[in-house]
C-alpha positions in Angstrom: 63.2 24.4 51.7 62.8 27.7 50.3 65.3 29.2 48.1 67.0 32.8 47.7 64.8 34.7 45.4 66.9 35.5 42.5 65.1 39.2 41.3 62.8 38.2 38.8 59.0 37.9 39.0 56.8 35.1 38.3 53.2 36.1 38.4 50.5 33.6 39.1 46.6 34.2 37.8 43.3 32.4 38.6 40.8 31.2 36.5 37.5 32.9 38.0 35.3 29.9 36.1 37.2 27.1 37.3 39.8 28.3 39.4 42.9 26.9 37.5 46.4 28.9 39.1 48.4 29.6 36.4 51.9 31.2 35.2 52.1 33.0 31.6 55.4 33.9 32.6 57.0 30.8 30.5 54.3 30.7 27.8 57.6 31.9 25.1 60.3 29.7 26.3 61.5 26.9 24.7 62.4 23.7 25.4 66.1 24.1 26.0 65.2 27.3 27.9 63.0 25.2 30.3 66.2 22.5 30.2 69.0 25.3 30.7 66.9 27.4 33.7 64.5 24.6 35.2 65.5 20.5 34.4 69.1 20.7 34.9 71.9 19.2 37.0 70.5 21.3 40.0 66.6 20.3 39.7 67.1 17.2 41.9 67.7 19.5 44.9 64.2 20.8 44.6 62.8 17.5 44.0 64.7 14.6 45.1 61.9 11.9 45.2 62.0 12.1 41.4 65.4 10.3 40.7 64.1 6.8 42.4 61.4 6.9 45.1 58.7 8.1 43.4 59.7 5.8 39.7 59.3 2.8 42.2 56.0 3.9 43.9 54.3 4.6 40.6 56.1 1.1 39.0 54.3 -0.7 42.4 51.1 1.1 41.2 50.7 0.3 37.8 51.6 -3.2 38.3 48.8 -3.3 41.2 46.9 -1.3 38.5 47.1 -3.7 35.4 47.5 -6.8 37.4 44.9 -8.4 35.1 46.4 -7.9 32.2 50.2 -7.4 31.9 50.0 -7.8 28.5 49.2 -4.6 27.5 51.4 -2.2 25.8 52.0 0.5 28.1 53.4 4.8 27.3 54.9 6.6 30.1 54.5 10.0 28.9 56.5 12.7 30.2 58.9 9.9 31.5 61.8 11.6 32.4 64.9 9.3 32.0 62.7 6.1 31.8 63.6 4.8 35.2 59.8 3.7 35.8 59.8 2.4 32.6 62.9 0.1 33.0 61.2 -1.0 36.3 58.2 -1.9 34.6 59.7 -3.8 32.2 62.3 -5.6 34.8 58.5 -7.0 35.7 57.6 -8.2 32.0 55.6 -5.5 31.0 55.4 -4.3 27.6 56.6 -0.3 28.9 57.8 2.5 26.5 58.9 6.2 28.1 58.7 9.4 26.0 59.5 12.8 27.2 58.2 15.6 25.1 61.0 17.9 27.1 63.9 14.8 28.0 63.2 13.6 24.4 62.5 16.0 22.1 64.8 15.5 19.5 63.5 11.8 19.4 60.9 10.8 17.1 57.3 10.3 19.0 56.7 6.5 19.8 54.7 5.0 17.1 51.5 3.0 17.4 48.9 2.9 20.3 48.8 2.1 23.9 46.3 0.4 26.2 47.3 2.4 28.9 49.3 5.8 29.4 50.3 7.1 32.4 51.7 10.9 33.4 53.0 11.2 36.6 53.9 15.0 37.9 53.1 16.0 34.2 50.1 18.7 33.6 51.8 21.1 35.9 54.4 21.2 34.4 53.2 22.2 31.2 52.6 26.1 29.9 50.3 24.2 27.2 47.4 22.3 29.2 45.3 21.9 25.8 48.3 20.8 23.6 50.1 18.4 26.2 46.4 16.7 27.0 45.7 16.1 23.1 49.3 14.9 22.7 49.1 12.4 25.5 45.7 11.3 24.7 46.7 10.6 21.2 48.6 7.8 21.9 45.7 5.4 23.2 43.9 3.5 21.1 40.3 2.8 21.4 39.1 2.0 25.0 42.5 2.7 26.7 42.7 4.7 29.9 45.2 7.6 30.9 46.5 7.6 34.9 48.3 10.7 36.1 48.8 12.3 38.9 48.8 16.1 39.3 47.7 17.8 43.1 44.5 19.7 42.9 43.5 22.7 45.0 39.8 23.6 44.5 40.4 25.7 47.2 43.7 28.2 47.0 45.1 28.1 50.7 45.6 31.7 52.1 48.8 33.1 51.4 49.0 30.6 48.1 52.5 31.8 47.0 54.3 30.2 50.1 52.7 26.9 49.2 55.2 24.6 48.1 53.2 23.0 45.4 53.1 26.6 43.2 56.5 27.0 42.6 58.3 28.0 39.3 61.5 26.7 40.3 60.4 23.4 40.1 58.4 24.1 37.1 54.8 24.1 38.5 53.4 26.7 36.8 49.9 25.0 35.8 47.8 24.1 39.5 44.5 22.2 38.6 41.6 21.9 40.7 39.3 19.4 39.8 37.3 21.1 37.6 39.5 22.6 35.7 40.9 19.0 35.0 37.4 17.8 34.2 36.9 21.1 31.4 40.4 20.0 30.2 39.7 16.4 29.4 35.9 16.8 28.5 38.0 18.9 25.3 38.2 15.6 24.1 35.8 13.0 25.1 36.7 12.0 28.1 35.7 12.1 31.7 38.2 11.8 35.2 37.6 10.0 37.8 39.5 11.3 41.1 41.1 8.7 43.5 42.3 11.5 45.6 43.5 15.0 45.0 47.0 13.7 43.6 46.0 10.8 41.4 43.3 10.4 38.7 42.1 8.4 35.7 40.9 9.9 32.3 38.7 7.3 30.4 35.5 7.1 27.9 34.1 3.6 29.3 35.8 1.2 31.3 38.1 -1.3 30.2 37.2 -4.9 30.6 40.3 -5.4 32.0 40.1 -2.7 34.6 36.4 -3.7 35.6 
């Protein structure tokens, strides 16, 4: 679906090192301007998927994911409304939800995780570094971070009539998978790729994940 341009330019750049496409055309808004403009009542008609299919696909996954181990406290970060996290826990699994944009008059969960997760997350953000160091923080030694984000080490021709780099649905950070890899390696850890949508960020592998 592409929507009536409304007049005002967004300009995209690329990293020429590790070929990150990014936006600095929100890098001074704030988080009610990104809730006012962006994630309000009319976001669901750019993405639809987000309201239930996609919580229930990533609830399947993580359960599939952590199926030796349900015991382990669990941070959906960027969470939206918590729908994934409600389904998570309708399976007994310790699940917690924060949203640094749905939630951010809400204190920051407290403690550590085993696991976080951050579906449709890091492009979203205008702050790679800061949103990466945020989300890491809350695992605690030897926990792992899934997200999923789509990667384009290779910009398709005509890039800005991709559906994927769109600021009305607030993509305005694309990774490729080396960007993610600089990104993470900031602090200590390494991805591993299951595809160009999904990854995991990790220091050494869980004995419950091995």
């Amino acid at each position: 679906m592409y929507l009536p341009l409304t007049g005002v330019p967004v300009h995209y750049y690329q990293c020429s090192r590790c070929g990150l496409v990014f936006t600095i055309a929100f890098d001074h808004w704030s988080t009610s301007d990104f809730r006012e403009h962006i994630y309000n009542e009319r976001y669901v008609t750019v993405d639809p998927d987000y309201v239930e299919a996609r919580p229930a696909a990533n609830a399947d996954m993580i359960a599939d994911f952590i199926k030796k181990s349900q015991s382990l406290a669990c941070l959906d970060y960027g969470g939206g409304n918590g729908t994934l996290t409600t389904l998570l826990r309708h399976r007994g699994i310790d699940a917690h939800s924060w949203d640094p944009v749905a939630n951010h008059e809400d204190a920051c969960p407290t403690g550590s995780f085993d696991f976080v997760s951050a579906f449709e997350v890091l492009e979203h953000t205008p702050e790679p570094l800061a949103t990466v160091e945020q989300a890491l923080g809350f695992l605690r030694e030897g926990g792992v971070m899934l997200f999923s984000t789509n990667v384009f080490d290779h910009v398709p021709t005509r890039s800005m009539d991709h559906w994927y780099i769109a600021p009305r649905n607030g993509h305005i950070t694309i990774h490729t998978k080396p960007s993610l890899q600089a990104l993470f390696a900031r602090f200590g850890y390494r991805v591993h790729h299951f595809n160009d949508n999904f990854h995991l960020a990790l220091k050494s592998v869980p004995a419950w994940l091995s």
